[in-house]
N, C-alpha and C positions, 0 to 999 in steps of 0.2 A: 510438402504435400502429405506426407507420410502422418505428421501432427495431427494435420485435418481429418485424416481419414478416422486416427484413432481416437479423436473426440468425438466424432460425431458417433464410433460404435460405443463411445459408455453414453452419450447421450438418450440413445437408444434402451439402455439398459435401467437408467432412473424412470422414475414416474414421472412424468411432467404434468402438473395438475393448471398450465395454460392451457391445454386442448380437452380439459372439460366442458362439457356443453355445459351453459346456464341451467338447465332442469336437473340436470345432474349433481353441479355445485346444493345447487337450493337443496335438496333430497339427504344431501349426501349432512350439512348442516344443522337441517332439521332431524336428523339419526342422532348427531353426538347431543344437539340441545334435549333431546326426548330421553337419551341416558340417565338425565339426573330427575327426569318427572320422577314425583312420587304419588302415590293413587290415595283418595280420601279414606281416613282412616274410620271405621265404625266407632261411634261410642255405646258402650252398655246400658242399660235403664239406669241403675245405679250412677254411671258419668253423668250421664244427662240427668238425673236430679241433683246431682252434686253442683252442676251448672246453675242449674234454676235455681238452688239455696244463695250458691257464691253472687251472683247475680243483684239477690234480693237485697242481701246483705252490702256488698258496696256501694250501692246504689246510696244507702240510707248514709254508711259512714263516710262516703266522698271521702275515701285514701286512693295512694297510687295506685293500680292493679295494672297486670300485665297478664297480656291476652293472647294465646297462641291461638292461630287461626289456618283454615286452608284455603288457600284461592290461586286459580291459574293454574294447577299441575305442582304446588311448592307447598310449604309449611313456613309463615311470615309472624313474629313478633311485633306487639306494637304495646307502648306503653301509654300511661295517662289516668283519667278519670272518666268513672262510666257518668253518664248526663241523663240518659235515656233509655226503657227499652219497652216496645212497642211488640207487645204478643202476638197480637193478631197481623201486624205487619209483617211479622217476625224481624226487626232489624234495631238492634242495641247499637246507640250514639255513644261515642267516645270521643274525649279533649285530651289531645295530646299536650307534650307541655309547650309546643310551638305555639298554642292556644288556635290547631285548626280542628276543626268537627271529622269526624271522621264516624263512617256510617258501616257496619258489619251485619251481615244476615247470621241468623240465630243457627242456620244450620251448617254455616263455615265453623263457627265456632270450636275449639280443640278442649281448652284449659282455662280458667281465670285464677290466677295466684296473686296475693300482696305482691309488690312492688320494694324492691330494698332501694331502688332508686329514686332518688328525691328532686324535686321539681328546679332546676337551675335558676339562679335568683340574677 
């Protein structure tokens, strides 16, 4: 009897996170996943002409390019070949080397650099 009594007082002493209420769990969830959000970064005039050149320019030479972009609260990488881009839509087409289409709005857009990575044969 003596055992029982003594676990049940540390039981008391932990957190028991089974008698969290559902609304609570979810809340509590969405705290730690909202930790790593990161907020969209501004680009300068000078960025964003650097953009509009880099742009122009692989477009024409069809090499790799790698695209740092914002979307969802994160900052995401994607590599490939630019196919497309549509101004007035604002939305640049990318081929990755999976050979799927892949479609980015002009003002997620972060970076476009050459690519050291080469297309897997």
């Amino acid at each position: 009897m003596e055992n029982y009594l003594e676990s049940r007082r540390d039981e008391r002493k932990k957190w028991n996170s089974a008698f969290i209420l559902p609304e609570h769990r979810k809340r509590i969830n969405e705290f730690y996943l909202s930790q790593n959000d990161v907020s969209q970064p501004v680009l300068s005039s000078d960025e964003l002409e650097e953009l509009n050149y880099a742009v122009l320019q692989y477009l024409n030479e069809r090499c790799p390019v790698e695209i740092t972009y914002y979307r969802q609260k994160a900052i995401h990488r994607i590599i490939g070949y630019l196919i497309k881009c549509d101004p007035v839509s604002g939305i640049l087409t990318l081929q990755n080397f999976g050979q799927d289409f892949n479609c980015l709005l002009l003002s997620e857009v972060l970076s476009i650099r050459l690519s050291s990575e080469v297309e897997p044969k």
